[in-house]
N, C-alpha and C positions, 0 to 999 in steps of 0.2 A: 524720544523717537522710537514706533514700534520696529521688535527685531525682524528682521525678514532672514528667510530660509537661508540665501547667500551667508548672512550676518551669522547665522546658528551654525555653516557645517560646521563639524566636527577638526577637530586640530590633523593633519595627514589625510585625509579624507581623498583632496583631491589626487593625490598620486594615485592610492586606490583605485580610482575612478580613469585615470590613463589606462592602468594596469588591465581592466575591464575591457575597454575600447581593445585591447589588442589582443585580449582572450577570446573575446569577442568573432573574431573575425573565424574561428573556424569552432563550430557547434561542440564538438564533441572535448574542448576547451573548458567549456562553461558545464558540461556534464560531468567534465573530473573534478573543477572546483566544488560542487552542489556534491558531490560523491566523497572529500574530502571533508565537508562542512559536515556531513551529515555522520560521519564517522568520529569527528573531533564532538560535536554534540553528544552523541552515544557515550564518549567515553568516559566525558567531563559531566552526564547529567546532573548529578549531585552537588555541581559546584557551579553549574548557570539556569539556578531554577525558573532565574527571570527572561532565560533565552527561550525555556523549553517549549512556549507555544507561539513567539513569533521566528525563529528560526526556520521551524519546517515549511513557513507559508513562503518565507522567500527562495526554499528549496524547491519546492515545488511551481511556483512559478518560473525560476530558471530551469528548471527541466522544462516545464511545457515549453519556453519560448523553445529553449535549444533543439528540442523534438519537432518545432514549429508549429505543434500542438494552438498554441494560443501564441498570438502577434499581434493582438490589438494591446499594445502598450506603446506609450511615445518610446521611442529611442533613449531621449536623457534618462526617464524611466528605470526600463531594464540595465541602462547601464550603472544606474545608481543600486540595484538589487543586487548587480557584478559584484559590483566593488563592495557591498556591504559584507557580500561572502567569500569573498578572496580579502578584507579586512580580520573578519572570522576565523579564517584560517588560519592567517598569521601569525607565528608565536613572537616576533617582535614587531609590534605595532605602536603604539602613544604609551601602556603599559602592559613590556610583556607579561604575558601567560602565565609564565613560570613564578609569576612575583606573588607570595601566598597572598591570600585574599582580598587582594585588587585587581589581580591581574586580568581578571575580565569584565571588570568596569566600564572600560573604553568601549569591549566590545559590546557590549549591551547596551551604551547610551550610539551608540553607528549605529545597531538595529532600529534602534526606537529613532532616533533622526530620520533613517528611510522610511520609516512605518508611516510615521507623521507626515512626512513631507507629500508621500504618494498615497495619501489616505484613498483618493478616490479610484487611483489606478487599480489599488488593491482589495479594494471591494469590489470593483467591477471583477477582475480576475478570481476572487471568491462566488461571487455569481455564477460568474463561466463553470468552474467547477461542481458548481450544486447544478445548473443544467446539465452538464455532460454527466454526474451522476446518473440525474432523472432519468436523463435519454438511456442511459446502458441500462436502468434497473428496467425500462419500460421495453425493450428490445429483449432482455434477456426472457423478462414475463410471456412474449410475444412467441418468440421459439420456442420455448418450455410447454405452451398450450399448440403450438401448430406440430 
């Protein structure tokens, strides 16, 4: 029988994912988690080389959401990006942090779960940002000559 996504999350996942829904509710929530994530990345680079390039993409989509920046994502969505970085942040989650060289196992196979699961959410939100690039480089080109 093929595995479906239900079948795949992650072991604790779903608490996570409550945990979101109620950070959720006021923006600047989901800004300190994404400010937390991005500061436990920094610290630990050396020891999550396989976080280091999809990490920042879930950071940056919860900031645009939280900024209201971009809100074209379903709700289950974003809320699964929550909880993938309030999972992140965790130092005791399925294996804490602290445990030498597993400890961030877990969190690398969450990221990859959400990555996979929201493939196309998250290419579309990669789009969004190479147009809002285009659009600022083309605007800045624009005042620079006027």
């Amino acid at each position: 029988m093929p595995e479906t996504v239900a079948d795949a999350t992650p072991r604790g996942f779903k608490r996570f994912q409550k945990r979101a829904k109620q950070a959720m509710e006021v923006p600047t929530e989901v800004q300190s988690i994404a400010q937390r994530a991005g500061v436990k990345l920094g610290k630990h680079k050396g020891r999550l080389r396989e976080l280091r390039a999809d990490v920042p993409l879930l950071l940056r989509l919860a900031r645009a959401w939280a900024r209201k920046d971009y809100v074209a994502i379903p709700w289950k969505s974003i809320v699964s990006v929550v909880a993938a970085l309030l999972y992140f942040v965790s130092p005791l989650d399925l294996l804490p942090d602290f445990v030498p060289f597993i400890g961030f196992i877990d969190d690398a196979a969450v990221v990859a779960f959400v990555l996979k699961s929201l493939r196309s959410d998250m290419s579309a939100f990669q789009l969004w940002e190479a147009e809002q690039a285009s659009t600022d480089s083309s605007q800045a080109i624009e005042e620079h000559a006027a």
